[in-house]
N, C-alpha and C positions, 0 to 999 in steps of 0.2 A: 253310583257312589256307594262303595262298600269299607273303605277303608275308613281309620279315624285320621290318620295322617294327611288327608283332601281338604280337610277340615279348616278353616280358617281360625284354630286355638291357639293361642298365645303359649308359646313355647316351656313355661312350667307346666301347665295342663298334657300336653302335648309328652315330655319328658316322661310326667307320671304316669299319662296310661301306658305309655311300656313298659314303664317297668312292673303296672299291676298285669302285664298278658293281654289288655286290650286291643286287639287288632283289627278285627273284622264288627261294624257295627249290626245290632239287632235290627229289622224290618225299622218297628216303629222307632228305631233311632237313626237310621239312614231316611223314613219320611220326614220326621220332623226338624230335625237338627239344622237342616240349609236353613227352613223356616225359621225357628228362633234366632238364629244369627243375623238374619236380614231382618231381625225385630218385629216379625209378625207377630199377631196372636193365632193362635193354634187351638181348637179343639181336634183332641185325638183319644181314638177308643184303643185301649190295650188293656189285656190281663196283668193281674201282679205277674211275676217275674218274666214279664215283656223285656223289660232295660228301660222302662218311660222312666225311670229315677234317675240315669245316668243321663239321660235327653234332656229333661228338665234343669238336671244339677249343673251339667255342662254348659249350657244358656248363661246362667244368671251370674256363673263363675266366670264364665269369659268377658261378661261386662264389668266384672264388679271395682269399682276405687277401693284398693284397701286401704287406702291413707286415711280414707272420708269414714269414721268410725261410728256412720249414718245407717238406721234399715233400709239396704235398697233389695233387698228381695225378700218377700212372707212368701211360707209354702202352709196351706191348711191341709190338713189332716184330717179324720173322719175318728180316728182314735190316737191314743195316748203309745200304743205298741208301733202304728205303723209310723208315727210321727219319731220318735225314738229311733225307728228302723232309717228312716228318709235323712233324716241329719246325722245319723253314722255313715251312711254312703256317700253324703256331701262331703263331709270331715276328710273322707279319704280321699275323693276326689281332688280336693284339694292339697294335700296334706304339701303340695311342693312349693307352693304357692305364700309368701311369706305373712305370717299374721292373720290368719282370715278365722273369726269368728264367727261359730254357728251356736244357736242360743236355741236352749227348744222352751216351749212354754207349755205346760198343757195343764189340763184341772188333775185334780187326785195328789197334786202336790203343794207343799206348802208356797203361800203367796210371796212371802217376805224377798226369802231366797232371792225370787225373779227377780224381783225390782231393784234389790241390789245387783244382779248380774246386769240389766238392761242400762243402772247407772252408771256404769264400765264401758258400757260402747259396744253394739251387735252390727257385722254386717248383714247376717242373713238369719231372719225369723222362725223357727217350724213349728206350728201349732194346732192345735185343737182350737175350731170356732169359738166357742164356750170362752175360754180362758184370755184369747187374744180379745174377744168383747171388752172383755172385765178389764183389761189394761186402757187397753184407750180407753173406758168410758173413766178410768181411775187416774188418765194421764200420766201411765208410768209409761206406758207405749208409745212412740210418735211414728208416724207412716209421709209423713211431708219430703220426705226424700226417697218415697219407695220406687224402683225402676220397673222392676216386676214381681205378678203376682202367681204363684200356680196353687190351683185348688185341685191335690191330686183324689184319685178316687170319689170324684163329686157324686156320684150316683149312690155312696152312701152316707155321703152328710146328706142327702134330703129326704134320705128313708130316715135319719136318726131326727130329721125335725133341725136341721140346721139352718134352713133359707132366711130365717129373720135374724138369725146372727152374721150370716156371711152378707145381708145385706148395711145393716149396719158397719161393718168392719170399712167395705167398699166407700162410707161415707167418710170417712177417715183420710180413705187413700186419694192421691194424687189423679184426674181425668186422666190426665196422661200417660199410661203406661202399659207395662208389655202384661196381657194375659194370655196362662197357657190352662187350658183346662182339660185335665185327663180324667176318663170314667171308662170303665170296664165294659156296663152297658149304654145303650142312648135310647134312652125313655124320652116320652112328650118332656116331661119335666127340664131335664139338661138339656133338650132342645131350646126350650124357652129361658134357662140360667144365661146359655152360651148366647142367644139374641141379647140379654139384655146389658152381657159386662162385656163383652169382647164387642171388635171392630173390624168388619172384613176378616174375618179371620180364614185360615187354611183351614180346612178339612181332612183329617191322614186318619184313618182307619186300618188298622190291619188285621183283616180275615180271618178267625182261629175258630172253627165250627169242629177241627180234628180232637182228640182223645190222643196222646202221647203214644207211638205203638209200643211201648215196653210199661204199658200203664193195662192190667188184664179188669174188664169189666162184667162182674157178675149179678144178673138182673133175680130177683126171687119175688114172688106175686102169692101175696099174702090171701085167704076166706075172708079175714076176720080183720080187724084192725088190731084189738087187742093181744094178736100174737105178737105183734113187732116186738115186744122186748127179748120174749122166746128167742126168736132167729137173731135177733142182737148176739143174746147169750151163745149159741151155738156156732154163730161165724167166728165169736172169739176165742170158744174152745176149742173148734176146728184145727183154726189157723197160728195163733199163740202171738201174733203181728206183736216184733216190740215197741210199735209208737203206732196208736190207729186217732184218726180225727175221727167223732161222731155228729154228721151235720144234722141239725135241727129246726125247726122253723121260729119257735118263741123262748125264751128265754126261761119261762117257768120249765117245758119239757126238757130244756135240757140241764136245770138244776136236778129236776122230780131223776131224771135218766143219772147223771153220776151218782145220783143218791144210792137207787137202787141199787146198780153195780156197787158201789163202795159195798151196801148191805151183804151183798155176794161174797166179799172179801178180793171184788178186782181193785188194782189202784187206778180210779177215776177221778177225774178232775173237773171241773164244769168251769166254763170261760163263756161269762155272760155283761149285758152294760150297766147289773145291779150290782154285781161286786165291788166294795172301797179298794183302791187301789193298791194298799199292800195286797189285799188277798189276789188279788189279779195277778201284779208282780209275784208270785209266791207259786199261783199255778202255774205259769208259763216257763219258770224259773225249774218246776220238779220235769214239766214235759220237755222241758228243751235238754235236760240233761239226763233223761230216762228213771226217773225215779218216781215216775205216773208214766204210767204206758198209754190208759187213754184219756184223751179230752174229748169232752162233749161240749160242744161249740153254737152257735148262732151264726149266722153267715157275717153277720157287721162284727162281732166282736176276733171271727177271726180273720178278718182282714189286718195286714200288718204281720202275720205269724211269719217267724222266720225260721224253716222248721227244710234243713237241706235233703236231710234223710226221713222219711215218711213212707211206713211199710204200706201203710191202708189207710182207706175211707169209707165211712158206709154213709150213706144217705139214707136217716132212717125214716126220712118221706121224700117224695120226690120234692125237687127245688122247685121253685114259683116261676123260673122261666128255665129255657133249655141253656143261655149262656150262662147263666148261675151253674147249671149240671159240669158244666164242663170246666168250667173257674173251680169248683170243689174237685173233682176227679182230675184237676191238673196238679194240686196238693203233691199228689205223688206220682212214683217214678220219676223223679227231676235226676239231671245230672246221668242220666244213663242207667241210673240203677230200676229195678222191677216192682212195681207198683199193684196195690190191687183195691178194686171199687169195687161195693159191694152197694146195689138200691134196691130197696122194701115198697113196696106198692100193692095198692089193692086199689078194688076193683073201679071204684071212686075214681080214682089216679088213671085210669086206665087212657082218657082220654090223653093227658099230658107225656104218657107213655109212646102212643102214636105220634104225640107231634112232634117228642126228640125222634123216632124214627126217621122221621122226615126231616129235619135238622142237622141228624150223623151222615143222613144220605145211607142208613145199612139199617136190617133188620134185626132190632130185638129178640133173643130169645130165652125163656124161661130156662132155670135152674133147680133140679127138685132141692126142696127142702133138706139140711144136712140130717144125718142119725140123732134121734132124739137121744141118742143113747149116750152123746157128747154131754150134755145136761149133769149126768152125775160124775164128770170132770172137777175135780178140783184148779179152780181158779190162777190162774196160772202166777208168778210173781217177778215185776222187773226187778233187773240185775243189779240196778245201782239202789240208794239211797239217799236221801240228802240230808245234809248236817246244815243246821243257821248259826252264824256267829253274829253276837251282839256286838258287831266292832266294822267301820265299812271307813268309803276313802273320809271320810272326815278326820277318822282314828288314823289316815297316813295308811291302811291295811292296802296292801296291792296282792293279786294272786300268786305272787311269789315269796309272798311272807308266809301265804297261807298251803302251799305244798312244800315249802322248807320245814315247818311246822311237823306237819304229817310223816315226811320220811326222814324228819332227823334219827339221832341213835335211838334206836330197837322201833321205829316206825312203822308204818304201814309200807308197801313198793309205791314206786312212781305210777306203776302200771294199774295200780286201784284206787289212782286217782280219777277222779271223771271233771267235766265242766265247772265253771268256777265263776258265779257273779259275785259283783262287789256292787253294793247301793250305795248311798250317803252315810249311812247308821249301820248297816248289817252285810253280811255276805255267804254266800252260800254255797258250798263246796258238794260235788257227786261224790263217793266212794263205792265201792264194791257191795254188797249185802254181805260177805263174808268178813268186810274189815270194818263196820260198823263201829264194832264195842271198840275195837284199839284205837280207833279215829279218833271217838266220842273222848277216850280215856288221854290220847297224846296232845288234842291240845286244850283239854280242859285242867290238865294238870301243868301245860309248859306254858312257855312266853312267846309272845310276838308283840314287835317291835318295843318290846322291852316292859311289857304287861302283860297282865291277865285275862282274857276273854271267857266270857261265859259261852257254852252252845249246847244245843242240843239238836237231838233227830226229831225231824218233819214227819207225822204219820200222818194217814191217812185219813 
């Protein structure tokens, strides 16, 4: 079964995936999908951009009463980004489908909000453990009508310390229902989760040991430890990558590492799970539209990134298992386009080094050091910028107010516009580096939707 049309979907699901180009399903959606449909529970291991979102979304959407303005299906999340990400690909999934409400909940946001949205009627939940505790234990949440539950990327709510939240949550929920649990890896741990919530469940794992071949992987074996920021600096003046992820292992090295680079005068961002939520929203908002070329990340915090074009990745220590290596170095070349990995190892690491050897099934080999002579490069600078407007959908502000704005008479072009978020309060436009100041100057002086917004540029 490779088709979506074999499918036993209820003819608006069915309509809409052609007309989104869905044709042919991905592995882990041609293993799991019979399963969910015959109402199994499911543990199934896949990478983020598998399709397991479309598997899962497509399950809970084919059963769901929209009449009944009941939760029958919670999906948990490990973060606030990928949960964001997971009920946007529902939303569309559905989109043909009449009335169907997705409601996300997660913490880093104000409470009140929710509990007014949940008194309005949800049929489908998406959350962060944390947040969805705090409802049921506050009784704004009810789960007594829930049909299914999927806990996606489980393997990193129990690195984050989630297991006494997502057991709690389970006491809430109805015995009786569909669980689907999906994890990247399958540690002792999600061995023992999936014993304890699921029943009989299917097993569908799908194989990914491969590196993308239009993904180039360049290996460099560091004396000393304390070079690794050195060959940081010189991969990035080498190569000039206009969007690079920097994978790290703790959350301080990779605050301490954009620091440094900022000192540098590169535009670095740091995306870690001590940052408040604006600021999060705010790095991901400058990377996703090119106005921070790089982020220096945590493996949990960038789970969730939704990042289609990704020139580089460097691993600036090797990853704690070999699926992790290959989960980061899948970051890029997506979509066909040319990818480049770049991993720093010393001699410590060496051992980990041999055992992706044996993992890729091919032999590692050393890359010398670039010219130290990249070093007195001046730092290179992305193309765009980004401008914050104090005015978001609350103020009615839609992205079409805010490029009318821009290229009304004597404006900036269409063409130096870049990406365009809108939050509840604020929203955030790309422009050109060159069209900066007339950006700054055209709508701080003009109107939209028939007032004044204040804004300013985002440095670094």
């Amino acid at each position: 079964m490779s088709s979506f049309s074999q499918l036993p979907l209820n003819s608006a699901l069915k309509t809409n995936l052609q007309d989104l180009g869905y044709a042919a399903m991905t592995p882990i959606q041609a293993q799991s999908l019979p399963h969910i449909f015959q109402g199994k529970d499911i543990v199934a291991q896949a990478k983020t951009g598998s399709g397991k979102t479309a598997a899962f979304a497509l399950g809970l959407l084919n059963q769901l009463d929209v009449q009944s303005f009941r939760v029958q299906a919670l999906v948990l999340c490990p973060t606030r980004e990928l949960a964001d990400q997971v009920a946007k690909e529902i939303r569309k999934l559905a989109r043909a489908m009449h009335n169907v409400k997705v409601l996300t909940l997660c913490g880093g946001m104000p409470f009140g909000p929710q509990i007014g949205s949940l008194e309005h009627g949800a049929h489908i939940v998406v959350g962060t453990p944390g947040r969805i505790e705090e409802h049921l234990r506050k009784g704004t949440l009810k789960l007594n009508q829930l049909k299914t539950l999927v806990l996606d990327e489980a393997d990193r709510m129990l690195e984050m310390g989630f297991q006494e939240s997502i057991d709690n949550i389970l006491e809430h929920a109805p015995s009786k229902r569909q669980n689907l649990l999906f994890s990247a890896t399958y540690p002792d741990a999600i061995e023992n989760m999936a014993a304890r919530i699921t029943r009989n469940p299917e097993f569908v794992r799908v194989e990914n040991n491969e590196v993308n071949q239009h993904i180039h992987q360049t290996f460099y074996r560091l004396d000393e430890n304390k070079h690794r920021f050195t060959l940081l600096q010189l991969i990035l003046n080498e190569h000039k990558p206009k969007s690079t992820v920097v994978f790290c292992n703790t959350k301080r090295e990779s605050q301490e590492i954009a620091d440094e680079l900022k000192a540098l005068g590169f535009a670095a961002v740091a995306l870690h799970g001590d940052l408040e939520q604006k600021v999060r929203d705010q790095v991901l908002v400058r990377f996703a539209n090119n106005s921070a070329s790089i982020l220096v990340a945590t493996d949990v915090a960038a789970r969730g990134l939704d990042i289609d074009e990704l020139d580089c990745v460097v691993n600036y220590q090797m990853a704690r298992d070999h699926e992790v290596h290959v989960h980061r170095v899948g970051r890029t070349g997506r979509a066909g386009n040319q990818g480049k990995a770049f991993t720093l190892y010393t001699e410590k690491e060496l051992y980990k080094l041999k055992q992706l050897e044996e993992y890729l099934g091919q032999d590692i080999i050393d890359t010398p050091i670039p010219d130290y002579a990249l070093l007195k490069k001046p730092p290179f600078k992305p193309t765009m910028v980004t401008l914050q407007i104090d005015g978001g959908k609350k103020q009615k502000l839609r992205p079409g107010d805010i490029v009318g704005a821009l290229t009304g008479d004597n404006g900036i072009s269409g063409k130096q516009v870049g990406k365009i978020h809108v939050f509840d309060f604020c929203a955030y436009v790309a422009v050109e580096r060159d069209a900066a100041k007339p950006a700054l100057k055209k709508i701080s002086e003009g109107k939209m939707k028939g007032r004044s917004f204040r804004v300013r540029r985002i440095r670094g």
